[in-house]
Phi, psi and omega in degrees: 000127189261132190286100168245118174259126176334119178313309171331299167302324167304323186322302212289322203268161165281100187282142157246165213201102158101145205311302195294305153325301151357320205261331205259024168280271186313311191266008146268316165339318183267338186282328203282323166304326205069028179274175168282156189259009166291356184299329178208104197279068169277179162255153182060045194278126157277322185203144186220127171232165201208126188254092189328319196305315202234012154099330164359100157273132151221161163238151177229128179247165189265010167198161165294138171243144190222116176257144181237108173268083149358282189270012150226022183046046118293115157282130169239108193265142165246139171305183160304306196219126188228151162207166189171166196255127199260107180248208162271107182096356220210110167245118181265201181004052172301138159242134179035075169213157190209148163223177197247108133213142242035270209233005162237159186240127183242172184263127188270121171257348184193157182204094187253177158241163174294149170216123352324146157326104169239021171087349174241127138333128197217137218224090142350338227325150097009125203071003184100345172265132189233145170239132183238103164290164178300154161276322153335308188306354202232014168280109189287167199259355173202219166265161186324137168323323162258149183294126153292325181317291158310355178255166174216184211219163190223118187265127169230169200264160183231188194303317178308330188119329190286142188291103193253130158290130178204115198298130161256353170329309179310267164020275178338279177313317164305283185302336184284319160330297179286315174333294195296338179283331181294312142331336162251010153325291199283349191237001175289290166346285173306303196320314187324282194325298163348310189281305181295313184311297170314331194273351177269352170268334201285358235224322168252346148320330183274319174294329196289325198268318182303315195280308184278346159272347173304294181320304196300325193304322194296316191284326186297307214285302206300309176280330166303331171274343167316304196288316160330287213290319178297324173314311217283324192292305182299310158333000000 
């Protein structure tokens, strides 16, 4: 089922465009709720939007991921296209995600921590079966795949007033990318020459050497024929 969002909803959120805004979107997301941050480890994410108002998540990632969280002995499948509803502590109306459990895979609709906060995760299903993990087990192990720091992002305002996000990193990286090939163009470039040069002087040493022996030839033939020519006058 392909996730089509409402112009109307595009208006309102903020897009991020492209993996690295994506990883570092989702893992302030999760931080801000106070879920873990490791909960939804996607990969490629193409586009991730988020509507303040109403808590409104999607992510579009470029294939489905299947994650094993280790430490609660869980397989977990994410779509193509994933969404929910963002509270404090709280992801509600999930689309596409799933976990195993024993020999089947079921579809997960909501997923919190306790409040008060007690250390534990409680994993929803579609039909009423629910599981509860440490919460820790859902803690990614280091930082987003990409540096957040370093990318920037370009806010511009549309006719409403609403703030639409829009990653220019991709831009960045490209260009900086022909930058470094023209650079190394340029440094390709002397090593080159040195070598065409030698080969066009070694190219006219050889015409030059060809041109003095025709000259010694000349030189040879010329008296000998003189000497020919004196013989024959003195006979």
């Amino acid at each position: 089922m392909t996730l089509t969002i409402p112009e109307d909803v595009r208006a309102k959120a903020e897009v991020y465009v492209g993996d690295a805004a994506g990883q570092e979107k989702t893992r302030l997301l999760l931080q801000e709720t106070g879920l873990p941050s490791g909960l939804l480890p996607l990969k490629d994410i193409i586009e991730c939007g988020y509507v303040e108002e109403t808590g409104f998540v999607w992510l579009k990632q470029r294939r489905k991921v299947d994650h094993y969280f280790a430490r609660a002995g869980r397989h977990v499948s994410y779509g193509a296209e994933v969404s929910a509803v963002a509270e404090k502590g709280r992801l509600k109306k999930i689309t596409g995600v799933k976990a195993k459990e024993m020999l089947i895979w079921v579809t997960l609709h909501e997923i919190c921590v306790d409040d008060p906060p007690q250390g534990k995760l409680h994993c929803k299903a579609i039909g009423g079966l629910s599981r509860s993990f440490p919460v820790e087990a859902f803690e990614a192990d280091g930082p987003p795949p990409a540096a957040a720091a370093s990318r920037a992002v370009d806010v511009a305002a549309n006719g409403n007033g609403t703030a639409k996000v829009e990653e220019v990193a991709a831009k960045k990286e490209g260009a900086a990318e022909e930058e470094e090939k023209k650079d190394e163009a340029k440094e390709e470039a002397p090593a080159a020459a040195p070598g065409e040069e030698k080969k066009k002087d070694d190219d006219t040493a050889a015409a030059i050497d060809k041109v003095e022996e025709k000259l010694k030839e000349m030189s040879t033939e010329v008296p000998a024929h003189k000497h020919a020519d004196a013989v024959a006058a003195k006979n």
